[in-house]
N, C-alpha and C positions, 0 to 999 in steps of 0.2 A: 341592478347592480348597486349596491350598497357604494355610504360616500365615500370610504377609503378606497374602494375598486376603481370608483369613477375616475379619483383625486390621483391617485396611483397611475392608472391605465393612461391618463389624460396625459399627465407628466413624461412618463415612459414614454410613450407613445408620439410626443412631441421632438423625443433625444432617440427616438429609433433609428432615423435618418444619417445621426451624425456616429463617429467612430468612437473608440477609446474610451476617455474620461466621461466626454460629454454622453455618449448612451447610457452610461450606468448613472447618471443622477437621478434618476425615478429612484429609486432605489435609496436614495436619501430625501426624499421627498413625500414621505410615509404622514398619511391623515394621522388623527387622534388613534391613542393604542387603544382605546375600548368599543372602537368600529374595526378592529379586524377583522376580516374574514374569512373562512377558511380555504385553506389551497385546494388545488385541483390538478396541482402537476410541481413536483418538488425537483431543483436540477441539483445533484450532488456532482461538487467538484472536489477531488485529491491534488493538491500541488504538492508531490512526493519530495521528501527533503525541506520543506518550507517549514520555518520556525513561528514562534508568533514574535520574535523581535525581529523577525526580517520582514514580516506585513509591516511590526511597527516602524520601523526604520525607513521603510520606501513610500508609507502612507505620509510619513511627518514632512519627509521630503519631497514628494507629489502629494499635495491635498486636494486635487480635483482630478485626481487620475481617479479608473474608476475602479481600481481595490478600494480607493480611497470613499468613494462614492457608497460602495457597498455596504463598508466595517459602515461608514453613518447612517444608512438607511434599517440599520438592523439592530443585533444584538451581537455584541462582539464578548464571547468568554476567553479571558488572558490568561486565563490560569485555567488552559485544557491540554490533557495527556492520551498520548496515545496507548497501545498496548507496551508488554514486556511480556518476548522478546518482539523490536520496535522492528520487524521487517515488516517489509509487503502482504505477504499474503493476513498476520493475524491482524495485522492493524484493519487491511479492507474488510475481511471477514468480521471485525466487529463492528465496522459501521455498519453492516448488512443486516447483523443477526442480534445484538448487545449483547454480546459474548466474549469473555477474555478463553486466553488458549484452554486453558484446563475444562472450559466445558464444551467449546465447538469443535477440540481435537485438532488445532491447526496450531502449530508453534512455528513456523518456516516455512519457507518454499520448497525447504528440501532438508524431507528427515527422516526417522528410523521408524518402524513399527516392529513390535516383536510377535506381530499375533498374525502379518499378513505372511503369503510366503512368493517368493522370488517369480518377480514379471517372466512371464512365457510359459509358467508350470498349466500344463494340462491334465497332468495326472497329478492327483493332489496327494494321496494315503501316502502314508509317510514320509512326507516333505518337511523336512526342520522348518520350524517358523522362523520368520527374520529377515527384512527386505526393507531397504528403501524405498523411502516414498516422494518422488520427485516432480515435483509440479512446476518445473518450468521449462525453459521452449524444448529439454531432450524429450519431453514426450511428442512434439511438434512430428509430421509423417516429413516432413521436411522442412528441420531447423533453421536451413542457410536460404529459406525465401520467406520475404516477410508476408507472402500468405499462407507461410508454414505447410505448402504442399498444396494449395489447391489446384494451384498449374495456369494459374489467369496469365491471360497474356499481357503486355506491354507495361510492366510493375517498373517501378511503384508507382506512376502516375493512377494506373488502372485497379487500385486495391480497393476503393473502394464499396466495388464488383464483390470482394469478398465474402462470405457466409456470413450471415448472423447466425448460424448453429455452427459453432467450432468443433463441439463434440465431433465433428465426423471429420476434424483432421487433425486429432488424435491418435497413437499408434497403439492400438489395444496391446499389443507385444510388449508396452512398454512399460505398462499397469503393476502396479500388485498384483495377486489374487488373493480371494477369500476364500479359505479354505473350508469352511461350511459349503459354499456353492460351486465352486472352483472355476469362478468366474472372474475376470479382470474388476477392479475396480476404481471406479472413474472418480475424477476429483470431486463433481458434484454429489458422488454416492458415499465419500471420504467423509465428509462436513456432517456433525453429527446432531445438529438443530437445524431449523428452519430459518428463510432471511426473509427479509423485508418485501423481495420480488415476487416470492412465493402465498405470502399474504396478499402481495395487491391483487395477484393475477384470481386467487379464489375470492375475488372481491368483484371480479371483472374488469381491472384496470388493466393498461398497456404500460409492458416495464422495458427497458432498453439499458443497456452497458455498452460503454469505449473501454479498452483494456489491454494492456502490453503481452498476453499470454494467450492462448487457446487456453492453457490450463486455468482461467478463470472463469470456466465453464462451473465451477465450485459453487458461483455464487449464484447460480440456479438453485442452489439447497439439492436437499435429499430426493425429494421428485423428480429433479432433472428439466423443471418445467415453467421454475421462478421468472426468467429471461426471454424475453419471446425477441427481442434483436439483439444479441450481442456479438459487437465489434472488437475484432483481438487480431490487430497486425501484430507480426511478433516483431519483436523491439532487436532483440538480439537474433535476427537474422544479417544475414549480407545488406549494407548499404550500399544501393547503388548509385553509382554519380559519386562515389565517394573512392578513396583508399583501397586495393586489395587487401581482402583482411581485416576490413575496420565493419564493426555494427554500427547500429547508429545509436548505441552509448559512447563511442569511441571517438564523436568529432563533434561538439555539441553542436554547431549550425545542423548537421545530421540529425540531432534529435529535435532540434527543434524543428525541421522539418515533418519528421515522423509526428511530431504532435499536433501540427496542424493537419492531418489526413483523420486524426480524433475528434477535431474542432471539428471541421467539416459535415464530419458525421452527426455531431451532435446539434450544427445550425439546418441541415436535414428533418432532422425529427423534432424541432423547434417548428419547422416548418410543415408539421404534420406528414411525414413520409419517414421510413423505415431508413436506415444509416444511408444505403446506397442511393437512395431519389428514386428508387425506382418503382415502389408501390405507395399509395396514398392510403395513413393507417392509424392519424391520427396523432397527435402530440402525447408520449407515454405520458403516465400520472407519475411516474417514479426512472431517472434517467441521468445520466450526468458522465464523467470521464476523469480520468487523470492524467497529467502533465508530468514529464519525465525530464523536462530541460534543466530545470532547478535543480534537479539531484545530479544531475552532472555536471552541470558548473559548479560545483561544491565541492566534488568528488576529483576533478580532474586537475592536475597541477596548473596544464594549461591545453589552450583552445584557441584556432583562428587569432595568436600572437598575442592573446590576452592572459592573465594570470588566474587559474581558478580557485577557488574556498575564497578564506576572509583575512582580512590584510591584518586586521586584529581582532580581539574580543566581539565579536557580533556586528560585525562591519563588514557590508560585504565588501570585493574585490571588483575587477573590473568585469571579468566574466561573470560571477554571480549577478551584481546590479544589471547587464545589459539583458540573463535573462529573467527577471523579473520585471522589467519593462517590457520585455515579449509576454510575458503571463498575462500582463495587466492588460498588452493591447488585445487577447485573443478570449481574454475573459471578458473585457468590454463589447467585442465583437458577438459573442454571447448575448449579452446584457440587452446588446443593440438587438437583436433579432426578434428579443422574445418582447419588446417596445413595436417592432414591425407589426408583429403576428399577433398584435393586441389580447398578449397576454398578461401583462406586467400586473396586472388586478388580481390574479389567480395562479402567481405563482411565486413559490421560496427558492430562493437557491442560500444553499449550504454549501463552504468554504470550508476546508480542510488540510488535511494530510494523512496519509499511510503512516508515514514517520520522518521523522526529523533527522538528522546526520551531525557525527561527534568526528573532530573537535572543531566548534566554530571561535576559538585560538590557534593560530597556526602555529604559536611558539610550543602548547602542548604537543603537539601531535610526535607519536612514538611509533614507529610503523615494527612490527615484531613477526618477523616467521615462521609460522605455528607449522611450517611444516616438522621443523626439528625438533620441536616441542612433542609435538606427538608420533614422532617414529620414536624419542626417547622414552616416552611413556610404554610404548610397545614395550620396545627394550630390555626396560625393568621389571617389568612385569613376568616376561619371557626367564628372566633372567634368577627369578624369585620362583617361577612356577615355571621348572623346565619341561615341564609335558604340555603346558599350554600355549595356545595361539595366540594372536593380537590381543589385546585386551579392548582395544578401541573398534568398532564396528561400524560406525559413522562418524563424523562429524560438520558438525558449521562453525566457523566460525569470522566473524568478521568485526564488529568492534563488544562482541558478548564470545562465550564460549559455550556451545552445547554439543556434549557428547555422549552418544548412546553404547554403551558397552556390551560384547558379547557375554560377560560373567556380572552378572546385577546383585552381586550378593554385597553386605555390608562391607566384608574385607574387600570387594573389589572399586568399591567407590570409595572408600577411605582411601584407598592405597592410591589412585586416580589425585584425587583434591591434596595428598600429600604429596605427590610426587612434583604437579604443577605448581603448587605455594614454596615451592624449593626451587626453582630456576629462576636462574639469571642469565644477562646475556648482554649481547650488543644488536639492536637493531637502529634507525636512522631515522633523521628528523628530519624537518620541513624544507631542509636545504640538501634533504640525501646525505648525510654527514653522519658519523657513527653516534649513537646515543643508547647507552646503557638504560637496561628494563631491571627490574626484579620481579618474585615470586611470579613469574611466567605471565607479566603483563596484567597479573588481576589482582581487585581489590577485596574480592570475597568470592568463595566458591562454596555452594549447594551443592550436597552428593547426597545419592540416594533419598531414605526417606523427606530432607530434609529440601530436597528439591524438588519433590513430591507435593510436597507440605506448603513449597512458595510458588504451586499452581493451584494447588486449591485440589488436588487429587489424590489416590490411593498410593501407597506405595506398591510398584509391581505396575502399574498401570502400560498396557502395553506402546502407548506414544509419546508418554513424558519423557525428557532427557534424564539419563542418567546421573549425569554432573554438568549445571548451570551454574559458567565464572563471569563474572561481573567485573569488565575490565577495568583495568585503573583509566580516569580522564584522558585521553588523546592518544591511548593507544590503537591502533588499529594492526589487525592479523591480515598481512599481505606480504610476499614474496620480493617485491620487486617496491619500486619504487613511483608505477601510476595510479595511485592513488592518496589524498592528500585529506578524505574523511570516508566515513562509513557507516551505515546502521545497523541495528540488530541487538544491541546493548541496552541499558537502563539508566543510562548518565542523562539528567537534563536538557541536554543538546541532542539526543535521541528521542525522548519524550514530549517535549514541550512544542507543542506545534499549535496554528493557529485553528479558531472553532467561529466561524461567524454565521449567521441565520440571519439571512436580511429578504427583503420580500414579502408579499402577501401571510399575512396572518402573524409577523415579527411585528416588535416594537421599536421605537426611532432611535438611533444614536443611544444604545446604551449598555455600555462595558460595566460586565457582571466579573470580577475578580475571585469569586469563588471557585473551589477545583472541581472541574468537571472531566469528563472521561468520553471520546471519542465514540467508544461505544455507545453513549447515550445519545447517538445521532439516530441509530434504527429506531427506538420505540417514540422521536421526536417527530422524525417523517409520518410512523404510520401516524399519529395524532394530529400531524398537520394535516391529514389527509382524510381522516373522520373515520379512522380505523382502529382496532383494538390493537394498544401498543403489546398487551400481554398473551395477543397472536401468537408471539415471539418464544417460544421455549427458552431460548437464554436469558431475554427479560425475566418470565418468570424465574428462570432457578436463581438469577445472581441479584433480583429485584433492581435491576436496572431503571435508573427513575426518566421519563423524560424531560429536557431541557427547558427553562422559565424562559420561552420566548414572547411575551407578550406582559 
């Protein structure tokens, strides 16, 4: 054991015992940075919706908690960015792979392709191309239980019972298909590089995933074979013990329970055994989970009588601060285990996010209903080309705007980006009170080639959006009035999330203020791990460099 492993392991390993702050002090307790060592087991955490001024904000104000513990014991980068557009799926997918959307082909959890053709076709010869591609719990074989259909008994206590192959509670019916094979195609088969799980495992490592979807069966990559345990209660199934009706995004004490059934899993495989305890299989080389609780006290006006988002500019409120002290104590509980299981010598853990959530001002916030927004665009369109049908053919939209249109021609994305930068309206503010929008909530819109062009891809390309708007600050595209921020946009409160590497083979206490880019977590891992980072096909195409940790 080299002297940092010793120095390290010794530390850790003394704060194993104890909970919260005190377990994550190994962790700032890092030898000299030219005895690093190299890792042997990397834990990657996502705290979805987490800014880096909300680590700063709750580290300045606990400096022995063990977020606090950790940003010191590592390398904390302040000026790190997630993807655009900042949802779930491409944010995780480029920690996976170092791939922004234009080259891994994932722009959202749910979007168009013009090349696949519609879920259930068996007979494929002349099937119009054009189907949604939908990766989240509709494809679940049963959405309303959060083992998404495997049929375990005594849930949720009993989930942890769960599969580590989700793949098989998936609804093939529910798929694409590929009209070259005229076979379903599965999310993992969607992803059009390789990820980091996929590297380790032709390495021979052990790789494991926590995750809110079956459909993050993806980040198996293109083999199907990346993930050898991955854990995906579905998040937006039925809570139970809860509200009829309510998921367990719907009542944060609910999600924050749901995320400790992810902790669990992952002090399990800390513990050398597979999520469930039930086979002995080794501690993965590459493992870790995300945290859902933050992005709903962000998102929720309010929760268990408390107030949620930020009272002001980058301040949280009382429900954001209470779960970020649950983060800290569940990420400490972590921190502890892997000080038990005298690993703390040979292991990094990476702090994260998927993405960030706008507006962390609650005075901005402009809630706008794109449902009227886009029947009008119908409308018009309808109304200018009386022989034609909808003009819109899918869309998302939540604080960004992507829309994939049935006619891709120039006049019909012009006509699109003109028709939206011409609306005005009334939508409502942080108190549900009326508050005036213009040019349809956005501050710039890409159409066609020209949103083509701000992926990095061909025009015509069959999974690009048509037309991507870029909404003005604090607006958000919702119906109603439960919701109070959102992601999916390009505003710095969508992007700016926090990037820390503390652990075996990091450097001590040292905040690198240069921009870096979340993707540049895949080709860090596999380097931490004595792997080739240009394994990676998105590495190579986008030269993805890996992170100065040491």
């Amino acid at each position: 054991m080299s002297l940092r492993s010793s120095r390290v392991a010794a530390v850790l390993g003394a704060a194993g015992i104890l909970a919260g702050a005190t377990a994550a002090q190994g962790f700032a307790s890092a030898a000299p940075q030219h005895r690093a060592a190299a890792a042997k087991h990397v834990l990657l955490i996502s705290v979805d919706g987490l800014h880096q001024s909300d680590l700063a904000w709750y580290t300045a104000r606990h400096p022995e908690s063990a977020l606090a513990r950790l940003v010191n014991g590592g390398v904390e980068y302040t000026n790190a960015k997630t993807t655009t557009p900042s949802d779930s799926f491409p944010g995780m997918v480029a920690q996976a792979t170092g791939g922004s959307p234009g080259t891994t082909g994932v722009y959202y959890d749910d979007t168009y392709n013009a090349a696949l053709l519609p879920a259930g076709t068996t007979s494929c010869k002349g099937v119009k191309p054009g189907v949604e591609v939908d990766l989240t719990e509709d494809l679940d074989k049963n959405q309303a239980s959060i083992d998404a259909g495997q049929g375990l008994k005594g849930l949720p206590d009993s989930i942890l019972s769960m599969t580590g192959q989700p793949l098989s509670l998936i609804d093939p019916a529910k798929l694409p298909v590929d009209p070259t094979t005229c076979e379903p195609v599965t999310p993992h088969s969607y992803l059009k590089v390789n990820t980091i799980f996929e590297v380790a495992r032709q390495a021979g490592l052990r790789t494991a995933w926590s995750d809110k979807h079956a459909a993050y069966d993806i980040l198996s990559g293109p083999s199907g074979t990346g993930i050898q345990d991955l854990f995906t209660p579905e998040i937006n199934s039925d809570a139970l013990g809860y509200a009829a009706g309510n998921d367990w995004t719907t009542d944060n004490k609910a999600t924050q329970q749901y995320d400790t059934y992810k902790v669990k899993a992952v002090l399990n495989e800390i513990d050398g055994y597979d999520h469930s305890r039930a086979h002995k299989t080794g501690t993965p080389a590459i493992f870790g989970l995300n945290f859902q609780s933050v992005s709903t006290a962000q998102k929720l006006p309010t929760s268990e009588g408390l107030k949620g988002g930020y009272t002001s500019k980058n301040v949280p409120g009382p429900l954001l601060s209470k779960n970020l002290a649950f983060v800290n104590s569940e990420i400490g509980a972590l921190t502890a285990e892997i000080s038990k299981q005298h690993l703390a010598g040979s292991t990094t853990v990476i702090l994260s996010a998927k993405h960030g959530q706008s507006p962390t001002d609650p005075a901005a916030l402009t809630r706008v209903d794109d449902g009227p927004l886009l029947d009008g665009l119908n409308a018009a369109w309808k109304k200018a080309h009386p022989a034609a049908g909808d003009l819109v053919a899918h869309a998302v939209d939540d604080d960004g705007m992507l829309l994939w249109l049935n006619d891709r021609s120039k006049a019909a994305t012009d006509f699109a980006k003109k028709y939206l930068l011409a609306q005005s309206g009334t939508g409502t503010d942080i108190n549900a009170k009326p508050k005036a929008f213009t040019h349809g909530g956005l501050s710039k819109v890409y159409a066609g080639k020209a949103a083509a062009d701000y992926f990095g891809v061909k025009a015509g390309d069959a999974r690009v959006p048509d037309v991507f708007g870029l909404a003005q600050y604090g607006v958000v595209y919702t119906g109603g009035t439960k919701k109070v921020a959102e992601h999916g946009g390009a505003h710095s409160d969508d992007l700016n999330v926090p990037l820390v590497v503390s652990g075996a083979s990091a450097a001590h206490g040292v905040r690198d203020s240069s921009t870096v880019q979340t993707k540049q977590i895949a080709p860090t891992i596999l380097k931490l791990l004595g792997l080739n980072p240009r394994s990676l096909q998105a590495v190579r195409d986008e030269h993805t460099q890996v992170l100065p940790v040491r």
